[in-house]
C-alpha positions in Angstrom: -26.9 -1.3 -5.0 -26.1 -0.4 -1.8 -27.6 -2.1 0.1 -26.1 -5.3 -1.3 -22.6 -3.7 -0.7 -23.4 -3.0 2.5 -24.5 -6.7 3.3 -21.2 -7.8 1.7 -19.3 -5.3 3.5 -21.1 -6.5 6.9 -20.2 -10.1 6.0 -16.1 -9.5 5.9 -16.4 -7.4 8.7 -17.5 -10.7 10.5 -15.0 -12.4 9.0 -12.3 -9.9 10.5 -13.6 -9.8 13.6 -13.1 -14.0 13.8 -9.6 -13.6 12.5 -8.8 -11.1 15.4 -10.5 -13.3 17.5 -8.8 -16.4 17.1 -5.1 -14.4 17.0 -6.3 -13.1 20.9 -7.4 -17.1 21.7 -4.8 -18.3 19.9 -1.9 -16.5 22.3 -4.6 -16.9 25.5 -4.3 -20.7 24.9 -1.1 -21.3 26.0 -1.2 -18.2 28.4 1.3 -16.0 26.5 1.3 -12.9 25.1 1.2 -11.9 21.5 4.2 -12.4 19.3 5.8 -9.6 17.0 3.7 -11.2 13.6 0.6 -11.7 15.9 0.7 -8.3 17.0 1.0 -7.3 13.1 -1.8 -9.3 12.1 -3.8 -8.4 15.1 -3.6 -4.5 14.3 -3.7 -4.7 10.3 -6.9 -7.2 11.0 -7.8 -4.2 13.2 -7.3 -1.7 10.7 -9.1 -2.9 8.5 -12.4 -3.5 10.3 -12.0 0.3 10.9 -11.9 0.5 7.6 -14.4 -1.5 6.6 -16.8 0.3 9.4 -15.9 3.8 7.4 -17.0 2.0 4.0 -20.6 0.7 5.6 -21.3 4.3 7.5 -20.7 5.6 3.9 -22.7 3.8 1.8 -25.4 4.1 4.8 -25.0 7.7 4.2 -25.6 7.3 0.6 -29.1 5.3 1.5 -29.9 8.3 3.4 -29.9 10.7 1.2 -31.2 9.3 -1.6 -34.0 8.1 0.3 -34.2 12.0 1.4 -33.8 12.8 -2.4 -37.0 11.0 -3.3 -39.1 14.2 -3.0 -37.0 16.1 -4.3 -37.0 13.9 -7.5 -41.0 14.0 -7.3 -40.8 17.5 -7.1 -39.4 18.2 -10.2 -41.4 15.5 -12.4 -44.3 18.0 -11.6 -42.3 21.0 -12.0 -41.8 19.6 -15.5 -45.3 18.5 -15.6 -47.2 21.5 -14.8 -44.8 24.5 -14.7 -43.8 26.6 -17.3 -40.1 27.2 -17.4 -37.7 29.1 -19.2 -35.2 26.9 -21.2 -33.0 27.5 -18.8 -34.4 26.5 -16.0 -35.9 23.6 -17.8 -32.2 22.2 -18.3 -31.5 22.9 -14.7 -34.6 20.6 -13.8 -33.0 17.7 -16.7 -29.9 17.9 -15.1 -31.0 17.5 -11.1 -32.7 14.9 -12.5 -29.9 13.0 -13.9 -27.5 13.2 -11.1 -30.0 11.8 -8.8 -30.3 9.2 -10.9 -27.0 8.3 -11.3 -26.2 9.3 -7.9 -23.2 12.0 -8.9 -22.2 13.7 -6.6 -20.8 16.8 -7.9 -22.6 19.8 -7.0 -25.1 21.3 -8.9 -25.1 25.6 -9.5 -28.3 27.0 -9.6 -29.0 30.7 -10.8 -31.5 31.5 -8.0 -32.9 34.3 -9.6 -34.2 32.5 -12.6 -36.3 30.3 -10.2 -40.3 30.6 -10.1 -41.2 32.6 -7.1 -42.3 30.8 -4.2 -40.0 27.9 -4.6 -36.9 27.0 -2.1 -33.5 26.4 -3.5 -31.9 24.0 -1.8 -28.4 21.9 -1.4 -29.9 18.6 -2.5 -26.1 16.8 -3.0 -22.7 17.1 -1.3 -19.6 15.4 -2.2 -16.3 14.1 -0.8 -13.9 14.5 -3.7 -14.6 12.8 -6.9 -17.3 10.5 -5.3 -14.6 7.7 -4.0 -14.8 6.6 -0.1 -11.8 8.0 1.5 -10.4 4.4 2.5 -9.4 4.7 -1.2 -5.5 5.7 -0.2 -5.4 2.8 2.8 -6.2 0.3 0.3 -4.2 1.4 -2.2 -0.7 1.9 0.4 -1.5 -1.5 1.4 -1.4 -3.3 -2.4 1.7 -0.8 -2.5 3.4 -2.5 0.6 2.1 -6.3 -1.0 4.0 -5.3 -4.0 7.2 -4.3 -3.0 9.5 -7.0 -0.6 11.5 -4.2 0.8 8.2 -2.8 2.4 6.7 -6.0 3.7 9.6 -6.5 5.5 9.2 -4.0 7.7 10.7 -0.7 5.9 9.7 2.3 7.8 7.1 3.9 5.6 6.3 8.2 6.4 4.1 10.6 5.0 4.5 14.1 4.9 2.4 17.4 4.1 3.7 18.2 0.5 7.2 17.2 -1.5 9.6 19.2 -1.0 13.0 17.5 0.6 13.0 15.4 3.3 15.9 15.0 5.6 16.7 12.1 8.0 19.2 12.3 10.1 21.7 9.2 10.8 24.2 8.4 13.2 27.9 7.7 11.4 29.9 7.1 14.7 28.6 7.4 18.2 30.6 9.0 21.2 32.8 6.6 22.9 32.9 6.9 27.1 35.7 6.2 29.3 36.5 5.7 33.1 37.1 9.0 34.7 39.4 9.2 37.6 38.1 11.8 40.5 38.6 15.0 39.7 39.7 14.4 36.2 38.3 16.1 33.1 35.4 14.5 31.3 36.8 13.2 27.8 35.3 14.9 24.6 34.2 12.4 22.5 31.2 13.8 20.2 29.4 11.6 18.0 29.3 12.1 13.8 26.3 13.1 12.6 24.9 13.6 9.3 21.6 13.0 7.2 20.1 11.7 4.0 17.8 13.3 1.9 14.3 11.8 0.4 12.7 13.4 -2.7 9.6 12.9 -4.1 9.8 11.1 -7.5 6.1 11.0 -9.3 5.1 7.5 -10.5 1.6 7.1 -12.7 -0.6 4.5 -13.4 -3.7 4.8 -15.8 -6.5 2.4 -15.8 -9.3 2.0 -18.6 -12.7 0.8 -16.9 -15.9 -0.5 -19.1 -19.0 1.5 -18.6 -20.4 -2.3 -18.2 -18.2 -2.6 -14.8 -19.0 1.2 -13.5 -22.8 0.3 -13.4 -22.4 -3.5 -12.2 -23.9 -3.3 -9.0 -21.9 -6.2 -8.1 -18.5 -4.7 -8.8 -16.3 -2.7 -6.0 -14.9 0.2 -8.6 -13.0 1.6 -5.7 -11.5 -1.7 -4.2 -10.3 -2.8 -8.0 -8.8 0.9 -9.0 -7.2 0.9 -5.2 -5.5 -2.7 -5.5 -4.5 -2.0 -9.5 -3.3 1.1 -8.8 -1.3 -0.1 -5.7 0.5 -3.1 -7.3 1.4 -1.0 -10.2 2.7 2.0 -8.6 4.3 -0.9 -5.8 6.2 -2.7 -8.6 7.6 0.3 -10.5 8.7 1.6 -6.9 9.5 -1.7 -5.2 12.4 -2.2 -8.1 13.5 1.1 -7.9 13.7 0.4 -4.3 15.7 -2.3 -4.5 18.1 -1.3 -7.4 17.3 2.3 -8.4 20.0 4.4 -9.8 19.7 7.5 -7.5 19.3 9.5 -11.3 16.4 10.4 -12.0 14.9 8.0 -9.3 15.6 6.3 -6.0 18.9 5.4 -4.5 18.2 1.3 -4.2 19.1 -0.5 -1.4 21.3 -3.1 -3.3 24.1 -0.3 -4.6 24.6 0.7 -1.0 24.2 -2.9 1.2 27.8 -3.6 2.3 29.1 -7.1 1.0 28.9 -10.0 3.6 29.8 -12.6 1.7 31.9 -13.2 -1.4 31.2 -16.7 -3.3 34.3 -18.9 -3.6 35.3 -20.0 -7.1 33.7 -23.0 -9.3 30.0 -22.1 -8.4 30.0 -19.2 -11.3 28.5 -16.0 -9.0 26.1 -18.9 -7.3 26.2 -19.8 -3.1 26.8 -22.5 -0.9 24.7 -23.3 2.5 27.5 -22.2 4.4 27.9 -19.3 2.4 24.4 -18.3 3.5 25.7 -19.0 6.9 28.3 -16.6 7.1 25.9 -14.5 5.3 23.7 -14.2 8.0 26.2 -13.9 10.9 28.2 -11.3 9.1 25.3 -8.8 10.5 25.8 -6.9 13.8 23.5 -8.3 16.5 21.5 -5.0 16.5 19.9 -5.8 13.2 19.5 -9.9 13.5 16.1 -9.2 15.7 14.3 -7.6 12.8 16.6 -9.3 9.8 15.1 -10.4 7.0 15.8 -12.3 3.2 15.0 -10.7 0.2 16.2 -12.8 -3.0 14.1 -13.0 -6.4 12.1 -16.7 -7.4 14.5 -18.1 -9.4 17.1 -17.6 -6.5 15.0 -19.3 -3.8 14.6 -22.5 -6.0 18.7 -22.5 -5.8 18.1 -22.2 -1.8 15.6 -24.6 -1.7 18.2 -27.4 -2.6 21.0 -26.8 0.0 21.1 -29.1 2.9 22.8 -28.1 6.3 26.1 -30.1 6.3 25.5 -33.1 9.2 22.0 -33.5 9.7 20.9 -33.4 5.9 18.0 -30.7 6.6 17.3 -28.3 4.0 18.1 -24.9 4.9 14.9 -23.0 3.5 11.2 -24.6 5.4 8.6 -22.9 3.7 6.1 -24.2 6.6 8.2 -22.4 9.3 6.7 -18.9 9.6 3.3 -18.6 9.8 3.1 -15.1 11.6 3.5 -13.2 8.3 1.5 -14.0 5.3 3.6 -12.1 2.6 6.5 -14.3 3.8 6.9 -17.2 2.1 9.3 -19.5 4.7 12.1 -18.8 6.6 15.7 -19.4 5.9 18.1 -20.0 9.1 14.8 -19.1 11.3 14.2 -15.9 9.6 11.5 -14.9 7.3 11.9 -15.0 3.5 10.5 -12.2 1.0 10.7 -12.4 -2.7 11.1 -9.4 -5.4 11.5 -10.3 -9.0 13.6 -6.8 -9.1 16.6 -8.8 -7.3 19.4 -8.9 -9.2 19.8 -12.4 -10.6 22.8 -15.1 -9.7 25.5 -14.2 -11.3 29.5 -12.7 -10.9 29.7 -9.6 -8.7 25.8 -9.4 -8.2 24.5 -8.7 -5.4 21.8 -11.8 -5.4 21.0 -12.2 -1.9 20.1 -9.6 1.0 19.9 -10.0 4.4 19.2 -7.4 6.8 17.3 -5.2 9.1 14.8 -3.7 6.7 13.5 -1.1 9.0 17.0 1.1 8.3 15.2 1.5 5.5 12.8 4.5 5.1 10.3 5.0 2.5 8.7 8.7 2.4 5.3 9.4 0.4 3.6 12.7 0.1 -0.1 13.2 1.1 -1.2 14.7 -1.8 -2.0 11.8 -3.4 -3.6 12.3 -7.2 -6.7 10.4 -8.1 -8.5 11.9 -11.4 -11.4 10.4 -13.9 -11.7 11.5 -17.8 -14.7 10.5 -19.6 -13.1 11.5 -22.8 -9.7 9.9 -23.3 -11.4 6.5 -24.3 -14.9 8.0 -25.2 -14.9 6.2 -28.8 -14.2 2.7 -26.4 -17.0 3.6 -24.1 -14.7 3.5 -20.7 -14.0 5.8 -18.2 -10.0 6.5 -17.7 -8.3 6.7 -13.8 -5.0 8.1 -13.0 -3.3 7.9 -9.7 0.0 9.7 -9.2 1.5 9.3 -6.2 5.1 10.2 -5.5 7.6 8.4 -3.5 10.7 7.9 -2.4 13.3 5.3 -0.4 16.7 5.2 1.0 18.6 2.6 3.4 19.8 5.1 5.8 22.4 2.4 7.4 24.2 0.7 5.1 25.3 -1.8 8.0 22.0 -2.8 8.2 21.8 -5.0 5.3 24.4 -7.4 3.9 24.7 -8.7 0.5 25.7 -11.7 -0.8 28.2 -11.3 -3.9 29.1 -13.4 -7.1 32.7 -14.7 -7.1 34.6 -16.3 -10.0 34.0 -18.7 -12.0 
Protein backbone atom coordinates (compact mmCIF):
# COMPACT_ATOMS: atom_id res chain seq x y z
CA UNK A 1 0.00 0.00 0.00
CA UNK A 2 2.64 2.16 0.46
CA UNK A 3 4.70 1.67 -1.52
CA UNK A 4 2.28 2.37 -4.39
CA UNK A 5 1.48 5.73 -2.68
CA UNK A 6 4.78 6.50 -2.46
CA UNK A 7 5.41 5.91 -6.36
CA UNK A 8 2.26 8.04 -7.02
CA UNK A 9 3.37 10.63 -4.64
CA UNK A 10 7.02 10.55 -6.37
CA UNK A 11 5.24 10.88 -9.76
CA UNK A 12 3.36 14.50 -8.95
CA UNK A 13 6.32 15.56 -7.23
CA UNK A 14 7.90 15.42 -10.82
CA UNK A 15 5.15 16.89 -12.12
CA UNK A 16 5.59 20.04 -9.71
CA UNK A 17 8.95 20.36 -10.12
CA UNK A 18 8.18 20.82 -14.27
CA UNK A 19 5.52 23.29 -13.46
CA UNK A 20 8.17 25.39 -11.32
CA UNK A 21 10.41 24.85 -13.92
CA UNK A 22 8.78 26.09 -16.86
CA UNK A 23 7.31 29.36 -14.61
CA UNK A 24 11.51 30.13 -13.94
CA UNK A 25 12.11 29.55 -18.04
CA UNK A 26 9.10 30.97 -18.80
CA UNK A 27 10.21 34.71 -17.16
CA UNK A 28 14.16 33.72 -18.20
CA UNK A 29 12.97 33.67 -21.84
CA UNK A 30 12.33 36.99 -22.35
CA UNK A 31 14.93 38.04 -19.67
CA UNK A 32 12.44 39.45 -17.07
CA UNK A 33 11.70 38.83 -13.78
CA UNK A 34 8.75 37.00 -12.35
CA UNK A 35 5.42 38.67 -12.37
CA UNK A 36 3.07 39.03 -9.14
CA UNK A 37 0.77 35.64 -10.44
CA UNK A 38 4.19 33.93 -11.39
CA UNK A 39 5.60 34.53 -8.16
CA UNK A 40 2.23 33.05 -6.64
CA UNK A 41 2.29 30.05 -8.64
CA UNK A 42 6.01 29.66 -8.28
CA UNK A 43 5.79 29.55 -4.34
CA UNK A 44 2.32 27.63 -3.96
CA UNK A 45 3.95 25.04 -6.80
CA UNK A 46 6.81 25.30 -4.12
CA UNK A 47 4.73 24.60 -1.35
CA UNK A 48 3.47 21.99 -2.36
CA UNK A 49 6.43 19.91 -3.36
CA UNK A 50 7.40 20.52 0.36
CA UNK A 51 4.46 19.12 0.99
CA UNK A 52 4.49 16.39 -1.04
CA UNK A 53 8.26 15.59 0.27
CA UNK A 54 6.67 15.47 3.99
CA UNK A 55 3.89 12.94 2.68
CA UNK A 56 6.72 10.52 0.90
CA UNK A 57 9.24 10.73 4.19
CA UNK A 58 5.99 9.61 6.00
CA UNK A 59 4.84 6.92 4.41
CA UNK A 60 8.70 5.87 4.11
CA UNK A 61 8.57 6.01 7.78
CA UNK A 62 5.62 3.77 7.86
CA UNK A 63 7.76 1.07 5.53
CA UNK A 64 10.19 1.24 8.14
CA UNK A 65 8.66 0.29 10.78
CA UNK A 66 6.55 -2.15 9.75
CA UNK A 67 9.31 -3.81 8.07
CA UNK A 68 11.00 -3.44 11.85
CA UNK A 69 7.62 -4.85 13.10
CA UNK A 70 8.00 -8.14 11.27
CA UNK A 71 9.66 -9.78 14.32
CA UNK A 72 7.89 -8.58 16.49
CA UNK A 73 4.76 -10.04 14.73
CA UNK A 74 6.78 -13.53 14.53
CA UNK A 75 7.44 -13.18 17.99
CA UNK A 76 4.18 -13.40 19.20
CA UNK A 77 2.72 -16.20 16.74
CA UNK A 78 5.13 -18.32 18.89
CA UNK A 79 4.32 -16.74 22.05
CA UNK A 80 0.83 -17.91 21.12
CA UNK A 81 2.13 -21.13 19.88
CA UNK A 82 4.25 -22.39 22.63
CA UNK A 83 3.61 -20.16 25.65
CA UNK A 84 1.18 -20.54 28.17
CA UNK A 85 -0.47 -17.21 29.04
CA UNK A 86 -2.88 -15.93 31.28
CA UNK A 87 -6.10 -14.65 29.54
CA UNK A 88 -4.95 -11.58 30.03
CA UNK A 89 -1.95 -11.57 28.53
CA UNK A 90 -3.33 -13.75 25.79
CA UNK A 91 -5.60 -10.71 24.69
CA UNK A 92 -2.66 -8.38 25.01
CA UNK A 93 -0.85 -10.78 22.33
CA UNK A 94 -4.55 -10.66 20.03
CA UNK A 95 -4.55 -7.24 20.24
CA UNK A 96 -0.58 -6.31 19.13
CA UNK A 97 -1.43 -8.51 16.73
CA UNK A 98 -4.26 -6.73 15.16
CA UNK A 99 -2.85 -3.29 15.17
CA UNK A 100 0.13 -4.44 13.29
CA UNK A 101 -2.00 -5.72 10.93
CA UNK A 102 -4.04 -2.97 10.36
CA UNK A 103 -1.27 -0.66 10.96
CA UNK A 104 -3.06 1.58 13.94
CA UNK A 105 -1.25 3.56 15.36
CA UNK A 106 -2.57 4.15 18.66
CA UNK A 107 -0.48 3.01 21.44
CA UNK A 108 -0.77 -0.10 22.98
CA UNK A 109 -0.63 -0.35 27.28
CA UNK A 110 0.93 -3.24 28.50
CA UNK A 111 0.79 -4.35 32.28
CA UNK A 112 4.47 -5.30 32.50
CA UNK A 113 4.15 -7.18 35.47
CA UNK A 114 1.82 -9.75 33.97
CA UNK A 115 4.51 -10.55 31.32
CA UNK A 116 6.53 -14.03 31.41
CA UNK A 117 9.84 -13.43 32.89
CA UNK A 118 12.59 -13.09 30.61
CA UNK A 119 10.82 -11.26 27.96
CA UNK A 120 11.47 -7.34 26.96
CA UNK A 121 8.53 -4.97 26.79
CA UNK A 122 8.94 -2.79 24.25
CA UNK A 123 7.36 0.50 22.36
CA UNK A 124 6.64 -1.34 19.15
CA UNK A 125 4.16 1.69 17.71
CA UNK A 126 4.11 5.52 17.95
CA UNK A 127 1.68 7.87 16.61
CA UNK A 128 1.20 11.44 15.27
CA UNK A 129 -2.38 12.22 16.25
CA UNK A 130 -5.16 10.11 15.00
CA UNK A 131 -2.84 8.46 12.29
CA UNK A 132 -3.39 11.35 9.50
CA UNK A 133 -0.02 13.00 7.87
CA UNK A 134 0.18 16.44 9.29
CA UNK A 135 -0.12 18.13 5.68
CA UNK A 136 -3.79 17.31 6.57
CA UNK A 137 -4.49 21.26 7.66
CA UNK A 138 -2.37 22.64 4.32
CA UNK A 139 -4.59 20.73 2.15
CA UNK A 140 -7.54 21.45 3.78
CA UNK A 141 -6.75 25.78 4.04
CA UNK A 142 -6.05 25.49 0.53
CA UNK A 143 -9.61 23.77 -0.67
CA UNK A 144 -10.77 26.46 2.01
CA UNK A 145 -9.10 29.41 -0.04
CA UNK A 146 -10.51 27.51 -3.66
CA UNK A 147 -13.88 27.82 -2.15
CA UNK A 148 -14.36 31.14 -1.10
CA UNK A 149 -13.64 34.20 -3.87
CA UNK A 150 -12.89 36.73 -1.19
CA UNK A 151 -9.77 34.55 -0.27
CA UNK A 152 -8.47 33.79 -3.70
CA UNK A 153 -8.29 37.18 -4.28
CA UNK A 154 -5.74 37.85 -2.10
CA UNK A 155 -7.59 38.37 1.51
CA UNK A 156 -5.00 38.37 4.15
CA UNK A 157 -5.43 35.10 5.88
CA UNK A 158 -3.70 34.77 9.88
CA UNK A 159 -3.65 32.19 12.39
CA UNK A 160 -3.38 32.50 15.91
CA UNK A 161 -2.56 30.32 19.08
CA UNK A 162 -6.15 29.77 20.49
CA UNK A 163 -9.70 31.92 19.99
CA UNK A 164 -10.06 34.37 22.03
CA UNK A 165 -10.48 38.05 20.37
CA UNK A 166 -8.39 39.29 17.95
CA UNK A 167 -7.84 42.96 17.35
CA UNK A 168 -6.51 44.71 14.25
CA UNK A 169 -5.76 47.91 14.26
CA UNK A 170 -6.78 50.50 11.30
CA UNK A 171 -5.93 53.75 10.30
CA UNK A 172 -9.34 56.21 10.15
CA UNK A 173 -7.40 59.51 9.16
CA UNK A 174 -3.77 60.00 8.97
CA UNK A 175 -1.82 63.15 10.26
CA UNK A 176 -1.63 65.91 7.77
CA UNK A 177 1.98 67.88 7.44
CA UNK A 178 2.55 71.34 6.63
CA UNK A 179 5.43 73.88 5.65
CA UNK A 180 7.11 75.21 8.82
CA UNK A 181 8.61 78.50 8.74
CA UNK A 182 12.14 78.68 10.85
CA UNK A 183 11.69 78.86 14.08
CA UNK A 184 8.04 78.17 14.12
CA UNK A 185 6.21 75.50 16.07
CA UNK A 186 5.68 72.10 14.55
CA UNK A 187 1.79 71.76 13.84
CA UNK A 188 -0.08 68.90 15.87
CA UNK A 189 -1.74 66.93 13.67
CA UNK A 190 -2.20 63.26 15.14
CA UNK A 191 -3.64 60.60 13.19
CA UNK A 192 -7.18 58.56 14.20
CA UNK A 193 -6.71 55.34 15.19
CA UNK A 194 -8.89 52.60 16.09
CA UNK A 195 -9.32 48.70 15.57
CA UNK A 196 -11.65 45.87 14.63
CA UNK A 197 -12.20 42.87 16.37
CA UNK A 198 -12.12 39.04 14.84
CA UNK A 199 -13.81 36.28 16.73
CA UNK A 200 -13.77 32.88 16.20
CA UNK A 201 -17.11 31.46 14.95
CA UNK A 202 -16.98 27.32 14.87
CA UNK A 203 -18.08 25.86 11.49
CA UNK A 204 -18.48 21.74 11.20
CA UNK A 205 -18.48 19.47 8.61
CA UNK A 206 -19.13 15.61 8.96
CA UNK A 207 -18.22 13.14 6.46
CA UNK A 208 -19.48 9.33 6.27
CA UNK A 209 -16.57 7.13 4.64
CA UNK A 210 -17.26 3.24 3.44
CA UNK A 211 -15.09 0.71 5.12
CA UNK A 212 -14.62 -0.39 1.25
CA UNK A 213 -12.80 3.17 0.61
CA UNK A 214 -10.69 3.07 4.17
CA UNK A 215 -8.96 -0.30 3.05
CA UNK A 216 -8.67 0.57 -0.88
CA UNK A 217 -5.16 0.74 -1.22
CA UNK A 218 -5.71 2.90 -4.14
CA UNK A 219 -7.66 5.70 -2.28
CA UNK A 220 -5.92 8.94 -0.54
CA UNK A 221 -8.43 8.99 2.77
CA UNK A 222 -6.51 11.97 3.84
CA UNK A 223 -6.41 14.03 0.52
CA UNK A 224 -10.46 13.32 0.01
CA UNK A 225 -11.38 14.17 3.87
CA UNK A 226 -8.84 17.31 3.44
CA UNK A 227 -10.43 18.67 0.01
CA UNK A 228 -14.24 17.75 1.32
CA UNK A 229 -13.72 19.22 4.39
CA UNK A 230 -12.10 22.36 2.92
CA UNK A 231 -14.79 23.24 0.23
CA UNK A 232 -17.46 22.63 2.78
CA UNK A 233 -16.21 24.57 5.62
CA UNK A 234 -14.90 27.27 2.48
CA UNK A 235 -18.48 27.61 1.25
CA UNK A 236 -20.31 28.06 4.54
CA UNK A 237 -17.53 30.70 5.42
CA UNK A 238 -16.89 32.13 2.00
CA UNK A 239 -20.81 33.44 2.03
CA UNK A 240 -20.65 34.49 5.37
CA UNK A 241 -17.70 36.29 4.18
CA UNK A 242 -19.18 37.99 1.70
CA UNK A 243 -22.71 38.77 3.21
CA UNK A 244 -22.67 37.63 6.90
CA UNK A 245 -24.74 39.41 9.29
CA UNK A 246 -22.18 40.23 11.98
CA UNK A 247 -25.06 38.14 14.47
CA UNK A 248 -24.15 35.18 15.33
CA UNK A 249 -21.49 35.09 12.44
CA UNK A 250 -19.13 37.31 10.40
CA UNK A 251 -19.51 40.89 9.47
CA UNK A 252 -19.56 40.39 5.37
CA UNK A 253 -17.72 42.43 3.22
CA UNK A 254 -20.82 43.53 1.08
CA UNK A 255 -22.82 45.36 4.14
CA UNK A 256 -19.78 47.55 4.69
CA UNK A 257 -18.15 48.11 0.81
CA UNK A 258 -18.96 51.81 0.26
CA UNK A 259 -21.26 52.41 -2.98
CA UNK A 260 -19.27 53.35 -6.24
CA UNK A 261 -21.77 53.29 -8.45
CA UNK A 262 -25.58 53.72 -8.53
CA UNK A 263 -27.43 52.11 -11.76
CA UNK A 264 -29.49 54.79 -13.70
CA UNK A 265 -33.14 54.02 -14.22
CA UNK A 266 -34.76 51.61 -17.00
CA UNK A 267 -32.17 48.70 -16.50
CA UNK A 268 -34.21 47.39 -13.20
CA UNK A 269 -31.11 47.15 -10.48
CA UNK A 270 -28.95 45.79 -13.72
CA UNK A 271 -25.41 47.84 -15.16
CA UNK A 272 -24.20 49.37 -18.06
CA UNK A 273 -20.40 49.02 -19.48
CA UNK A 274 -19.81 52.45 -18.45
CA UNK A 275 -21.26 51.86 -15.35
CA UNK A 276 -18.62 49.30 -14.66
CA UNK A 277 -16.34 52.01 -15.76
CA UNK A 278 -16.95 54.36 -13.24
CA UNK A 279 -17.09 51.51 -11.08
CA UNK A 280 -13.65 50.75 -11.32
CA UNK A 281 -12.26 54.34 -11.31
CA UNK A 282 -14.31 55.26 -8.29
CA UNK A 283 -11.41 53.35 -6.19
CA UNK A 284 -8.47 55.33 -4.77
CA UNK A 285 -5.33 54.58 -6.71
CA UNK A 286 -3.85 52.82 -3.53
CA UNK A 287 -6.14 49.90 -4.02
CA UNK A 288 -6.31 49.66 -8.10
CA UNK A 289 -2.72 47.56 -7.88
CA UNK A 290 -4.15 44.68 -6.11
CA UNK A 291 -8.18 45.33 -7.19
CA UNK A 292 -10.13 42.70 -7.98
CA UNK A 293 -14.00 41.58 -9.24
CA UNK A 294 -16.00 39.43 -7.36
CA UNK A 295 -19.73 39.00 -8.89
CA UNK A 296 -21.73 35.66 -8.80
CA UNK A 297 -22.22 33.31 -12.45
CA UNK A 298 -25.35 34.58 -13.35
CA UNK A 299 -23.93 38.19 -13.12
CA UNK A 300 -20.85 37.58 -15.23
CA UNK A 301 -23.10 36.13 -18.15
CA UNK A 302 -24.76 39.86 -17.97
CA UNK A 303 -20.94 41.20 -18.21
CA UNK A 304 -20.10 39.02 -20.82
CA UNK A 305 -22.47 40.84 -23.22
CA UNK A 306 -21.32 44.56 -22.80
CA UNK A 307 -19.30 45.97 -25.54
CA UNK A 308 -16.96 49.09 -24.91
CA UNK A 309 -18.68 52.01 -26.68
CA UNK A 310 -16.31 52.76 -30.09
CA UNK A 311 -14.34 49.93 -30.76
CA UNK A 312 -17.18 47.11 -30.15
CA UNK A 313 -14.81 44.93 -27.85
CA UNK A 314 -16.39 43.10 -25.10
CA UNK A 315 -15.52 44.25 -21.81
CA UNK A 316 -14.96 40.76 -19.92
CA UNK A 317 -11.88 38.41 -22.03
CA UNK A 318 -11.92 35.35 -20.23
CA UNK A 319 -8.41 34.39 -22.11
CA UNK A 320 -6.69 37.53 -20.64
CA UNK A 321 -5.21 36.37 -17.25
CA UNK A 322 -3.44 33.48 -17.24
CA UNK A 323 -1.26 34.15 -14.02
CA UNK A 324 -4.07 33.02 -11.61
CA UNK A 325 -5.91 29.80 -12.17
CA UNK A 326 -8.95 30.49 -9.76
CA UNK A 327 -9.54 33.56 -11.98
CA UNK A 328 -11.64 33.14 -14.52
CA UNK A 329 -10.81 36.40 -17.00
CA UNK A 330 -10.33 39.76 -16.43
CA UNK A 331 -12.68 42.63 -16.71
CA UNK A 332 -11.02 46.28 -17.55
CA UNK A 333 -7.49 44.40 -17.16
CA UNK A 334 -8.20 43.07 -13.81
CA UNK A 335 -8.88 39.60 -12.69
CA UNK A 336 -12.42 38.21 -12.20
CA UNK A 337 -13.48 35.84 -9.25
CA UNK A 338 -16.89 34.29 -8.85
CA UNK A 339 -18.96 33.41 -5.51
CA UNK A 340 -22.45 32.15 -5.85
CA UNK A 341 -23.00 33.97 -2.31
CA UNK A 342 -23.07 37.43 -4.32
CA UNK A 343 -26.00 39.05 -4.02
CA UNK A 344 -27.95 38.75 -7.23
CA UNK A 345 -28.95 41.82 -9.83
CA UNK A 346 -31.40 43.48 -8.50
CA UNK A 347 -32.69 47.15 -6.88
CA UNK A 348 -30.40 48.38 -4.08
CA UNK A 349 -28.18 45.18 -4.21
CA UNK A 350 -24.97 45.35 -4.00
CA UNK A 351 -24.18 42.90 -7.26
CA UNK A 352 -20.84 43.85 -8.12
CA UNK A 353 -17.44 44.38 -6.00
CA UNK A 354 -14.49 45.74 -6.89
CA UNK A 355 -11.66 46.31 -4.76
CA UNK A 356 -8.40 45.66 -3.00
CA UNK A 357 -9.15 42.35 -1.36
CA UNK A 358 -6.13 42.26 0.86
CA UNK A 359 -8.09 45.06 3.36
CA UNK A 360 -9.60 42.21 3.99
CA UNK A 361 -8.37 39.89 6.91
CA UNK A 362 -9.50 36.51 7.61
CA UNK A 363 -8.23 35.03 11.18
CA UNK A 364 -8.36 31.06 11.88
CA UNK A 365 -7.29 29.48 15.08
CA UNK A 366 -4.73 26.67 15.18
CA UNK A 367 -6.55 24.35 16.97
CA UNK A 368 -7.93 22.88 14.30
CA UNK A 369 -10.49 19.68 15.22
CA UNK A 370 -10.13 16.58 13.26
CA UNK A 371 -12.01 13.46 15.14
CA UNK A 372 -13.02 9.68 13.81
CA UNK A 373 -16.25 7.65 15.37
CA UNK A 374 -16.51 4.11 14.47
CA UNK A 375 -19.95 4.06 16.00
CA UNK A 376 -22.17 6.82 14.73
CA UNK A 377 -22.76 4.84 11.34
CA UNK A 378 -21.77 1.33 12.75
CA UNK A 379 -25.16 -0.35 11.51
CA UNK A 380 -23.94 1.38 7.75
CA UNK A 381 -20.51 -0.09 8.12
CA UNK A 382 -18.53 3.58 7.73
CA UNK A 383 -16.34 5.35 9.65
CA UNK A 384 -17.64 9.12 10.57
CA UNK A 385 -15.01 12.47 10.36
CA UNK A 386 -15.56 15.81 11.77
CA UNK A 387 -13.50 18.77 11.25
CA UNK A 388 -14.29 21.93 13.15
CA UNK A 389 -12.45 24.69 12.42
CA UNK A 390 -13.32 28.24 13.45
CA UNK A 391 -13.00 31.35 11.59
CA UNK A 392 -13.50 34.62 11.17
CA UNK A 393 -13.36 37.80 8.41
CA UNK A 394 -13.73 41.45 8.35
CA UNK A 395 -12.87 44.20 5.61
CA UNK A 396 -10.90 46.42 7.83
CA UNK A 397 -11.13 49.39 5.13
CA UNK A 398 -14.18 50.00 3.82
CA UNK A 399 -12.58 52.27 1.04
CA UNK A 400 -11.01 49.41 -0.18
CA UNK A 401 -13.79 47.87 -1.98
CA UNK A 402 -16.57 49.58 -3.97
CA UNK A 403 -19.95 48.25 -4.77
CA UNK A 404 -21.97 48.45 -7.54
CA UNK A 405 -25.73 49.26 -6.49
CA UNK A 406 -29.30 48.57 -8.06
CA UNK A 407 -31.15 51.74 -9.19
CA UNK A 408 -34.83 52.10 -10.23
CA UNK A 409 -36.58 50.62 -12.39
Amino acid sequence: MSIDMINKLKERRRALVADADQIVSTAEKFGRDLSGGEKRRFDDTKAQIDEVDQRIAELQDLEDRNAAAEPARRLFARLSANVSLNAENADIANELRRRISENDPRPLELNLRDLPNGREARDLTTTSGHGLPTTYSNELVRSLVASSAVLAAGARLVTTETGEDYKVPRSLSGGTAAIVAEGAAIPENDPSLDAITLRAFKYGVLIDVTYEMLSDTSFDVPSFLAAQAGEAIGTAFGAHLLTGNNTGQPQGIVSVATTGVTGGTGVTGGFTADNLIDLQHSLASPYQRNAAWIMRSVTLGAVRKLKASGTGDYLFQADALPDDPQAVGSLLGRPVYLDEAAPAIGLGAKSVLYGDFSRVWVRQTKSLRFERSDQFRFGNDMSSFRALHRLDGKLTDPSAVKAFVGGAS
